[in-house]
PyMOL Python script that loads the backbone (N, CA, C, O; Angstrom):
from pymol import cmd

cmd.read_pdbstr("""\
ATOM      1  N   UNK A   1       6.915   5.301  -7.455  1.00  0.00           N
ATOM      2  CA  UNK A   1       5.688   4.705  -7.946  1.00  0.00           C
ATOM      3  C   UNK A   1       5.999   3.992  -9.255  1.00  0.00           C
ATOM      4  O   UNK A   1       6.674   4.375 -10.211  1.00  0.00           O
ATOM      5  N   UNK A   2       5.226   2.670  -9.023  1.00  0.00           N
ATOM      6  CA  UNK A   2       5.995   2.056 -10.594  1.00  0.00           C
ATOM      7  C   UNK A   2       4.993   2.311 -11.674  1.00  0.00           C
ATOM      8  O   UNK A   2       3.885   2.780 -11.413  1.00  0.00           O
ATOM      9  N   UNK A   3       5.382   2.002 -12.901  1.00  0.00           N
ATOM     10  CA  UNK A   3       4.742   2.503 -13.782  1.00  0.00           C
ATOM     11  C   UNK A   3       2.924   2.284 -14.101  1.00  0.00           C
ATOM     12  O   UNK A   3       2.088   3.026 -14.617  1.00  0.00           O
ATOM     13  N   UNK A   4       2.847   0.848 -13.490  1.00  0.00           N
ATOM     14  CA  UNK A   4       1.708   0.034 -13.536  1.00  0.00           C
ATOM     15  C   UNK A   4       0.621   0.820 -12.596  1.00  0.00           C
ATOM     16  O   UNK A   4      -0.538   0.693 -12.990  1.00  0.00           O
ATOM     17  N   UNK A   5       0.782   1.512 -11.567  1.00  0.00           N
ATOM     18  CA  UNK A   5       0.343   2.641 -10.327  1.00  0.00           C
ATOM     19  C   UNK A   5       0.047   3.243 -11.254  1.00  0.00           C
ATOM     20  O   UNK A   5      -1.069   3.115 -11.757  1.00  0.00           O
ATOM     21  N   UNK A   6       0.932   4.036 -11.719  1.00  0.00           N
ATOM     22  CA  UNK A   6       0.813   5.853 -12.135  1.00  0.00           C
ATOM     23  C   UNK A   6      -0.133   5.308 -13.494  1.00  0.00           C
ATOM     24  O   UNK A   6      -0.573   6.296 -14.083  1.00  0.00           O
ATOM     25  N   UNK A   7      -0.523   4.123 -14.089  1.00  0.00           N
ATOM     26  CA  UNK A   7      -1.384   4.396 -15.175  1.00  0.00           C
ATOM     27  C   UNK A   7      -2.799   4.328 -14.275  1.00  0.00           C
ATOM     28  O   UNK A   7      -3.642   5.075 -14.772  1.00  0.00           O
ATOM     29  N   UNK A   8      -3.218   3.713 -13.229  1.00  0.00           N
ATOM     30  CA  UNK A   8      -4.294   3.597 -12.774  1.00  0.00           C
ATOM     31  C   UNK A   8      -5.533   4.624 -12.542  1.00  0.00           C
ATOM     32  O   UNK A   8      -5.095   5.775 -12.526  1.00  0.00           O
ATOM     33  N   UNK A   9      -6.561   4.587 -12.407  1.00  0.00           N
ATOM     34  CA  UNK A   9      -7.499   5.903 -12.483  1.00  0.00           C
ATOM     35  C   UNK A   9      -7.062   7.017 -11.079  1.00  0.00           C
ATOM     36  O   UNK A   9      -6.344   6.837 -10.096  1.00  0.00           O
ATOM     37  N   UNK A  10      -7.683   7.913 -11.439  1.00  0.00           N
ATOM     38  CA  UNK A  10      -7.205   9.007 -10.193  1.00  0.00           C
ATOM     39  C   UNK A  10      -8.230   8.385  -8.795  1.00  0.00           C
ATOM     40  O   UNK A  10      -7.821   8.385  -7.634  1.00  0.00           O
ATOM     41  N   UNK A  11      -9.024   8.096  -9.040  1.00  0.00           N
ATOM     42  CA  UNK A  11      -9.906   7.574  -7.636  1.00  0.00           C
ATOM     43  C   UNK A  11      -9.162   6.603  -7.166  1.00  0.00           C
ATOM     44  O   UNK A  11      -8.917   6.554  -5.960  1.00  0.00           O
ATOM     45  N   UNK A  12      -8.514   5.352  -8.343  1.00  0.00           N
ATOM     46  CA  UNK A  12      -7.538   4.486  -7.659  1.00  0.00           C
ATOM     47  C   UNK A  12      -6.032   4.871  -6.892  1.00  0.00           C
ATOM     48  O   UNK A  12      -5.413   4.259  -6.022  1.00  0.00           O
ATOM     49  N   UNK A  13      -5.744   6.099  -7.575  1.00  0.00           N
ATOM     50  CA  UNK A  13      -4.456   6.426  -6.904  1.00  0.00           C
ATOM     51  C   UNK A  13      -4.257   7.209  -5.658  1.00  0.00           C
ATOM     52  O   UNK A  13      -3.218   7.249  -5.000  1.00  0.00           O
ATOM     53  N   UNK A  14      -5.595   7.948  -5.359  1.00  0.00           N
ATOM     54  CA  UNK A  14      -6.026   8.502  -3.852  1.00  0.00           C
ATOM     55  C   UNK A  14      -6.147   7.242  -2.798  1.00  0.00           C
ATOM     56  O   UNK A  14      -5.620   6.961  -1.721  1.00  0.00           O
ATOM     57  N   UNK A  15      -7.150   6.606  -3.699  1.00  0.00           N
ATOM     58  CA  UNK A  15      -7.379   5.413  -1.840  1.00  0.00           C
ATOM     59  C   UNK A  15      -5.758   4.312  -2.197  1.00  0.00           C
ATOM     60  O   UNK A  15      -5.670   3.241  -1.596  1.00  0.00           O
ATOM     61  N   UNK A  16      -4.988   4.601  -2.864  1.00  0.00           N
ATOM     62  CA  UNK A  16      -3.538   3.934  -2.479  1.00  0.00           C
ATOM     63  C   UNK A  16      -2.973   4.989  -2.161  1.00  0.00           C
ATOM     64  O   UNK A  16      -2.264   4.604  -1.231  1.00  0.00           O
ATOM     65  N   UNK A  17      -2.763   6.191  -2.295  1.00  0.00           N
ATOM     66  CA  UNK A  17      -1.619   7.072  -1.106  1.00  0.00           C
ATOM     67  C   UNK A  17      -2.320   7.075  -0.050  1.00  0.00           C
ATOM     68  O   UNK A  17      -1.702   7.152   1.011  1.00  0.00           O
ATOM     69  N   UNK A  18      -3.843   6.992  -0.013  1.00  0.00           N
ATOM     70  CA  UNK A  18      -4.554   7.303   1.416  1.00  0.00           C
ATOM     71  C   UNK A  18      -3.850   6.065   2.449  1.00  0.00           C
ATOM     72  O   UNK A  18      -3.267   6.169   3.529  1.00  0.00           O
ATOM     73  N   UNK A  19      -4.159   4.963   1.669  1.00  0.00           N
ATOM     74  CA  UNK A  19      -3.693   3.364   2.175  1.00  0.00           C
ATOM     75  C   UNK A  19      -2.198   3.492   3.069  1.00  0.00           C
ATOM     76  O   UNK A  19      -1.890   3.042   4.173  1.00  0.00           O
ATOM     77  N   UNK A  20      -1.411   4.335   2.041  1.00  0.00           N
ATOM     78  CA  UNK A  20       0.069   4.033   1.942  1.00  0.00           C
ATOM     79  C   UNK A  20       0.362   4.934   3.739  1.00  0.00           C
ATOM     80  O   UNK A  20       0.938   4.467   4.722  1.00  0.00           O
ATOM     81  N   UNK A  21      -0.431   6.583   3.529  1.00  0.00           N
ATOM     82  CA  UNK A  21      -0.091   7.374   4.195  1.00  0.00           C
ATOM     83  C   UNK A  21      -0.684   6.877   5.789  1.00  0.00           C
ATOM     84  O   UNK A  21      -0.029   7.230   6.769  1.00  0.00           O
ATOM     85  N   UNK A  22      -2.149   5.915   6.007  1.00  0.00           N
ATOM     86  CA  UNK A  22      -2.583   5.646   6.577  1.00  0.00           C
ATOM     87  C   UNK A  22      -1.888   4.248   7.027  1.00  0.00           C
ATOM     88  O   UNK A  22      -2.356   4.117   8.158  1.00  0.00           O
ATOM     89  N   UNK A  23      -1.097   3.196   6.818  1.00  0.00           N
ATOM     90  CA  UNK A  23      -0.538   1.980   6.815  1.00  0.00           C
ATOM     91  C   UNK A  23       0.122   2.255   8.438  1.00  0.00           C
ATOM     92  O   UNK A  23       0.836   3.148   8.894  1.00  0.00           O
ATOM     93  N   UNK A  24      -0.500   1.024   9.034  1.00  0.00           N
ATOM     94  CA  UNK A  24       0.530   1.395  10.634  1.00  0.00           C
ATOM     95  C   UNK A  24       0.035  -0.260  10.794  1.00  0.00           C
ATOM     96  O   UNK A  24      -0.967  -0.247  11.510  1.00  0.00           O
ATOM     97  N   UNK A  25       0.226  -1.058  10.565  1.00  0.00           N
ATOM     98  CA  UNK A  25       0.139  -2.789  11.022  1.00  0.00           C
ATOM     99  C   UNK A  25       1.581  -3.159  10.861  1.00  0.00           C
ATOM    100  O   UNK A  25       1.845  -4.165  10.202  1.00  0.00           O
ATOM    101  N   UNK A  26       2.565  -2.431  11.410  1.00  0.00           N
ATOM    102  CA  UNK A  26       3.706  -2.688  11.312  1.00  0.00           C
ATOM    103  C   UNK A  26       3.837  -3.465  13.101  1.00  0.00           C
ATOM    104  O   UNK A  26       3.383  -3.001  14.148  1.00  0.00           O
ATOM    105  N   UNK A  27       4.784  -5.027  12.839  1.00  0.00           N
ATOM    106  CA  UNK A  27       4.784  -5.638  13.867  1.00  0.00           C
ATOM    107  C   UNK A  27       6.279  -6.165  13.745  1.00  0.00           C
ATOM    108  O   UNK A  27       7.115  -5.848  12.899  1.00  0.00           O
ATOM    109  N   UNK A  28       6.389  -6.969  14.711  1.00  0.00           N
ATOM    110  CA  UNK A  28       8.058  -7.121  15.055  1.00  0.00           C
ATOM    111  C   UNK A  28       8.206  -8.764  13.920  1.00  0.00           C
ATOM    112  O   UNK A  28       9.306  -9.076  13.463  1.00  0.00           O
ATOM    113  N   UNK A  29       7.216  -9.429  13.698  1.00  0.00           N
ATOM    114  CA  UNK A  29       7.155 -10.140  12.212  1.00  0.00           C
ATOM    115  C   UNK A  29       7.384  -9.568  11.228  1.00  0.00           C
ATOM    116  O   UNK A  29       8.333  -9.878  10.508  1.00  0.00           O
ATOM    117  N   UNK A  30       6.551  -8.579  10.960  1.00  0.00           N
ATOM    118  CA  UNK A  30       6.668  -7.972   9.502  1.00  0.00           C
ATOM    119  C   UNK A  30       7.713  -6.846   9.031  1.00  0.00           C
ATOM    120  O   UNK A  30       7.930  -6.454   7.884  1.00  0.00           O
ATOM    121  N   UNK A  31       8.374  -6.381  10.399  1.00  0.00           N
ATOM    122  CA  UNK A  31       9.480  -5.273  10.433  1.00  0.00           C
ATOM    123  C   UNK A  31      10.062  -5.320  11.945  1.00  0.00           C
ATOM    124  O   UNK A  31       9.769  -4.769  13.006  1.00  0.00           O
ATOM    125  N   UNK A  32      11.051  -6.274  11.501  1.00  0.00           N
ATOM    126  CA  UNK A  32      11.771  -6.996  12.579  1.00  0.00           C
ATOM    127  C   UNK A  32      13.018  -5.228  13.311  1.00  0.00           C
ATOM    128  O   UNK A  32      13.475  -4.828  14.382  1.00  0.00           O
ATOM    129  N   UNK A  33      13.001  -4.796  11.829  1.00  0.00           N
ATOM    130  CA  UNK A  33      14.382  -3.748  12.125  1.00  0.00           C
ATOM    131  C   UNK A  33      13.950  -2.012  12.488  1.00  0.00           C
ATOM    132  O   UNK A  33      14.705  -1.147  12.933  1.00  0.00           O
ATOM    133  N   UNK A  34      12.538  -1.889  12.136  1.00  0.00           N
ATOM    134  CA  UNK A  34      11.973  -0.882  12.556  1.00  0.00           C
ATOM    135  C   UNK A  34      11.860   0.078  11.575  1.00  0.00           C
ATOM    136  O   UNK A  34      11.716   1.250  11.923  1.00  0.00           O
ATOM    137  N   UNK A  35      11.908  -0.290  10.122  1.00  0.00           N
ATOM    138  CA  UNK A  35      11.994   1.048   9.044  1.00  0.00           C
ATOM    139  C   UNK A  35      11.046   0.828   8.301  1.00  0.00           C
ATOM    140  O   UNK A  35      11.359   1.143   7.152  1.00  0.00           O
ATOM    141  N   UNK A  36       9.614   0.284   8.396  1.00  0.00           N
ATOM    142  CA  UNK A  36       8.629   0.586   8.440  1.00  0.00           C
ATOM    143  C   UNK A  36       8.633   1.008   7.004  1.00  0.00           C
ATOM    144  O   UNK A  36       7.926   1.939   6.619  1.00  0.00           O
ATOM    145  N   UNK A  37       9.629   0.157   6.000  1.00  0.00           N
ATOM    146  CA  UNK A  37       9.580   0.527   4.400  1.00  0.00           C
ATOM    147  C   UNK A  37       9.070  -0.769   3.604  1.00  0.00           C
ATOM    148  O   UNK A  37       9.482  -1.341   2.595  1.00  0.00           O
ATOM    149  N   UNK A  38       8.008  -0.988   4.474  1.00  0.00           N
ATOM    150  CA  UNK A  38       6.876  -2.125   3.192  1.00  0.00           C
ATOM    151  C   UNK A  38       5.642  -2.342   3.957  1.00  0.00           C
ATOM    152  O   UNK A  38       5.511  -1.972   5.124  1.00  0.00           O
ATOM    153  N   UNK A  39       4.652  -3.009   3.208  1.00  0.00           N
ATOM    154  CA  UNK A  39       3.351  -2.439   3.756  1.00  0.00           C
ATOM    155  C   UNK A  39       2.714  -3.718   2.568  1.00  0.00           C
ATOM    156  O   UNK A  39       3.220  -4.091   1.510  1.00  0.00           O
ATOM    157  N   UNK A  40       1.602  -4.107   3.157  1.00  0.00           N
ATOM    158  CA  UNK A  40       0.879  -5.475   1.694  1.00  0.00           C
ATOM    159  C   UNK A  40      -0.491  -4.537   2.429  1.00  0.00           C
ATOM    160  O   UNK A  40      -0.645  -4.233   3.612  1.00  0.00           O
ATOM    161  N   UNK A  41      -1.615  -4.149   0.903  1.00  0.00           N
ATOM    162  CA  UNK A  41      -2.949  -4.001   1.530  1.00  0.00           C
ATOM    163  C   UNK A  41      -3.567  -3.854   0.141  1.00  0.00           C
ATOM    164  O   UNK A  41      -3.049  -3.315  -0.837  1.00  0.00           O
ATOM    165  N   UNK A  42      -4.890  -4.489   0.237  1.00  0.00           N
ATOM    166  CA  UNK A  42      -5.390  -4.211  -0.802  1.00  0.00           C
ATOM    167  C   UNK A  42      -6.470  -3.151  -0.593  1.00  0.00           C
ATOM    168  O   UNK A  42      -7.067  -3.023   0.475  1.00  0.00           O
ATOM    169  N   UNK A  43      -6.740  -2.213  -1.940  1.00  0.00           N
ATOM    170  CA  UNK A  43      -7.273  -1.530  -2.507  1.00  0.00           C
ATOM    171  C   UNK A  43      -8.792  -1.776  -3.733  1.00  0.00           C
ATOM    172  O   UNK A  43      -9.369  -0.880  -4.349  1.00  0.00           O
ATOM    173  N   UNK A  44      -9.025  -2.904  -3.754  1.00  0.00           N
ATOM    174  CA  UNK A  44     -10.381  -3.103  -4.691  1.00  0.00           C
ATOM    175  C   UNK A  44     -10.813  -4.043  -3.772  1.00  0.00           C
ATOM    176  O   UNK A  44     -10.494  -4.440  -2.652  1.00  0.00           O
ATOM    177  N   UNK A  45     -11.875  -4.329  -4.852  1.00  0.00           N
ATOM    178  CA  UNK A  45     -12.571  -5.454  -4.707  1.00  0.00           C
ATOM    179  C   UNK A  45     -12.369  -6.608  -4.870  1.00  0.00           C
ATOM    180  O   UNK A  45     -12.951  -7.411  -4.140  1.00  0.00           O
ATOM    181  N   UNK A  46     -11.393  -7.099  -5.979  1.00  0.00           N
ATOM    182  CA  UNK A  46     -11.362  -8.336  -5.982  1.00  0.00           C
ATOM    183  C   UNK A  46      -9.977  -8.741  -5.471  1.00  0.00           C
ATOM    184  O   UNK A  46      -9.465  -9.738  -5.979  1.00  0.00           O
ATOM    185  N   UNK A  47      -9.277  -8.030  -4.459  1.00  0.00           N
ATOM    186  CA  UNK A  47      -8.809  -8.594  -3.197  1.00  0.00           C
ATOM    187  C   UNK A  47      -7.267  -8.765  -3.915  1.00  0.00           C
ATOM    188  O   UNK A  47      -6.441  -9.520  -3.402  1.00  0.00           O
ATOM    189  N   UNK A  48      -6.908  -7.851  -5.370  1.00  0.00           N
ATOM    190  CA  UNK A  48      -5.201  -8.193  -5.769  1.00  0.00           C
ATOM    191  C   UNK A  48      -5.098  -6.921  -4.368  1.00  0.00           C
ATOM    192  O   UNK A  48      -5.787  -5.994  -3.945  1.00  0.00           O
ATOM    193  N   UNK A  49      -3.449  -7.764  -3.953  1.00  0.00           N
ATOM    194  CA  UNK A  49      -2.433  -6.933  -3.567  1.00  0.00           C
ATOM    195  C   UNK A  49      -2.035  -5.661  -4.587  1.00  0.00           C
ATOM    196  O   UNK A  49      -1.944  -5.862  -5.799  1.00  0.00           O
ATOM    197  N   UNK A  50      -1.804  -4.338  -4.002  1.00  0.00           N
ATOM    198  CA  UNK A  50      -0.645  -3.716  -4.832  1.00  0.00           C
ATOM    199  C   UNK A  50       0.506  -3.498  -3.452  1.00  0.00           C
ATOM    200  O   UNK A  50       1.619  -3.011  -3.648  1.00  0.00           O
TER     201      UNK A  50
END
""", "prot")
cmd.dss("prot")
cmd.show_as("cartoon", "prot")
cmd.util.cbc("prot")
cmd.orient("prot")
C-alpha cells in the first residue's frame, strides 16, 4: 500500500480493500498472461482512479 492510501480515511480504505478483494473484470486485454496483478476502479465520487 503506498503511502498516499494508508493516509486516507478508514471508510476510504475499507471500500478500496473491499474493491481490491472484490476486483474480477480481468480479460484476455487487460491480463493477457493470467496473474491477475492489476486492477483500475474507482472509489469516490469524483471518478479519480486509485
Amino acid at each position: 500500500m503506498t503511502q498516499g492510501v494508508a493516509a486516507l480515511s478508514a471508510e476510504a480504505l475499507v471500500e478500496i480493500m473491499t474493491s481490491v478483494m472484490l476486483f474480477s473484470e480481468f480479460t484476455e486485454d487487460n491480463d493477457p498472461y493470467g496473474y491477475h496483478d492489476f486492477g483500475v476502479f474507482s472509489v469516490n465520487d469524483d471518478g479519480d482512479s486509485v
